[in-house]
C-alpha positions in Angstrom: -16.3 53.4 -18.2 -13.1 54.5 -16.7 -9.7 54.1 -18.1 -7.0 52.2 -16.7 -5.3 55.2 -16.6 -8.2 57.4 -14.3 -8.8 54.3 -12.1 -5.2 54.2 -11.2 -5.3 57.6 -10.0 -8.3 57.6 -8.3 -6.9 54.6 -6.7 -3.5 56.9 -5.7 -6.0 59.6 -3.7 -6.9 56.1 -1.6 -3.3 55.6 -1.1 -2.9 59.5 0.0 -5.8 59.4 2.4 -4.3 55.6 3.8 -1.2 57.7 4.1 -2.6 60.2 6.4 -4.5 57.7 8.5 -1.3 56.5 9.3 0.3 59.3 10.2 -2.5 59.4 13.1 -1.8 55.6 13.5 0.9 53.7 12.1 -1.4 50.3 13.5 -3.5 51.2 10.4 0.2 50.3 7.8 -1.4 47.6 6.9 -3.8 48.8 5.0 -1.6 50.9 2.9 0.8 48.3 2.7 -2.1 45.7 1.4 -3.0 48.4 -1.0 0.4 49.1 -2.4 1.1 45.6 -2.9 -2.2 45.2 -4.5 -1.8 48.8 -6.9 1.6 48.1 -8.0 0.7 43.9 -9.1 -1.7 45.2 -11.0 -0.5 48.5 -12.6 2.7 46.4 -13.8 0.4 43.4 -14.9 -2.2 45.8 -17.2 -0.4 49.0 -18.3 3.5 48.4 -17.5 4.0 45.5 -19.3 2.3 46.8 -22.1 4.1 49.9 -22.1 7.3 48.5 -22.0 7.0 46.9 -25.5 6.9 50.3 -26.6 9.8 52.3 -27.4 8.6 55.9 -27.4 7.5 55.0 -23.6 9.9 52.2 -22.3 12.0 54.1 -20.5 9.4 55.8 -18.3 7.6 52.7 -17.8 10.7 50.8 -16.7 11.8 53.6 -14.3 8.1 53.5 -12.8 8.5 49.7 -12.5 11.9 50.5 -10.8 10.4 52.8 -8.2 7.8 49.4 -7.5 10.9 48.0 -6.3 12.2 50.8 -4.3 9.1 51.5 -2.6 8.6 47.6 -2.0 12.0 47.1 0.1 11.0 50.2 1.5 7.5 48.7 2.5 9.3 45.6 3.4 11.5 47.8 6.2 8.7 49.5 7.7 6.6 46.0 8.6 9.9 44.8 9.7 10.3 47.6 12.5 9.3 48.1 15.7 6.1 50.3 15.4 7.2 51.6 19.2 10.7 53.1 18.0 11.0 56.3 17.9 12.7 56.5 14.3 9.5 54.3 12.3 8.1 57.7 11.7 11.0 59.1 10.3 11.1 55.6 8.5 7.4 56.2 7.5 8.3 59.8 6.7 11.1 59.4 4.0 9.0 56.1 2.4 6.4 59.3 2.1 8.3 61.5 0.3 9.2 58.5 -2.3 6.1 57.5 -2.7 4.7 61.2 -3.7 7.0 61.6 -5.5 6.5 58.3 -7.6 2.7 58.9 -7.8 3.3 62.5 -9.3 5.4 61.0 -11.9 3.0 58.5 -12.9 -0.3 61.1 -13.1 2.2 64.1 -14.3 4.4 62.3 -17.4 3.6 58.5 -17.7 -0.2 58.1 -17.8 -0.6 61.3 -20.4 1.9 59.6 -22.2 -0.3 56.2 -22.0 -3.0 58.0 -22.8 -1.9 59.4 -26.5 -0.3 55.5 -26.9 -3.0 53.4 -26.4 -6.7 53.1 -27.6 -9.4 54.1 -26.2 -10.5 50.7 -26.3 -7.3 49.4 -24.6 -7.7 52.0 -21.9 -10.8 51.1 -21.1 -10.6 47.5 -21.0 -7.7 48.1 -18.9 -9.4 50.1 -16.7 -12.5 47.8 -16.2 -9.9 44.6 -15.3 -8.0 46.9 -13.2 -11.4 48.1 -10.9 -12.7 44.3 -10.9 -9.2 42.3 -10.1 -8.4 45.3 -7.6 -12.0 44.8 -5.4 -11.6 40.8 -5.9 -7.4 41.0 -4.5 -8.4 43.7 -2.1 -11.3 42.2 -0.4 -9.2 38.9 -0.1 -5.9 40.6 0.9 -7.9 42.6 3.7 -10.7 40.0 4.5 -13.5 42.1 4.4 -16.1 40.3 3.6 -16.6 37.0 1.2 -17.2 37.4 -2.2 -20.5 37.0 -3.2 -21.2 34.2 -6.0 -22.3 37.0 -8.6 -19.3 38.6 -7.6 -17.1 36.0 -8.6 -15.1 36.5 -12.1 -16.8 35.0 -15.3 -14.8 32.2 -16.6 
């Protein structure tokens, strides 16, 4: 069973590769941007707002949630540009940079801090909703396929 923790991470080398892709296409922003939206929900939902009750870790976790925001207007700019000027790269470029450097925080300082915090329980239950309400808000933000009845969450 992964942790919340591991399955956020693996879920920031999705991010990365989206991030290439559009470099080679910026028609494909999308997809990042339906990710990002999806990632950071979550990530403050599950782990955030559980590590901001926590004083040792507040801090961090506040500033992570503050770089949501960042990276959100930023996200926000990008859709609202013309995808034909000339400067969206650059645009796409400096959101880039943000973004890394935001993701290396988070695997660097904030989730080893998590980790020594919380259970091992709590990280895994955390992880487990994370992987399931990601696939379910995924799939339906992207509209890949209909979820299957056994697929559904358990009431």
């Amino acid at each position: 069973m992964k942790t919340i923790t591991k399955a956020l991470i693996d879920h920031h080398e999705e991010i990365r590769k989206l991030v290439k892709k559009v470099k080679k296409d910026n028609s494909k922003f999308i997809f990042l941007k339906k990710h990002l939206d999806v990632h950071h929900e979550l990530e403050e939902d599950l782990l955030l707002s559980k590590l901001h009750k926590i004083k040792k870790i507040k801090d961090e976790s506040l500033e992570s949630q503050e770089e949501h925001v960042i990276l959100n207007l930023a996200l926000l700019d990008l859709m609202d540009f013309p995808k034909d000027n000339e400067r969206w790269m650059i645009k796409f470029k400096v959101f880039e940079e943000i973004l890394d450097h935001h993701l290396s925080e988070e695997e660097e300082e904030l989730f080893p801090e998590a980790e020594k915090i919380l259970s091992k329980k709590q990280l895994t239950d955390l992880g487990a909703e994370f992987e399931e309400l990601k696939e379910l808000r995924l799939s339906a933000a992207l509209e890949t396929k209909p979820i299957k009845e056994s697929e559904k969450p358990k009431k």
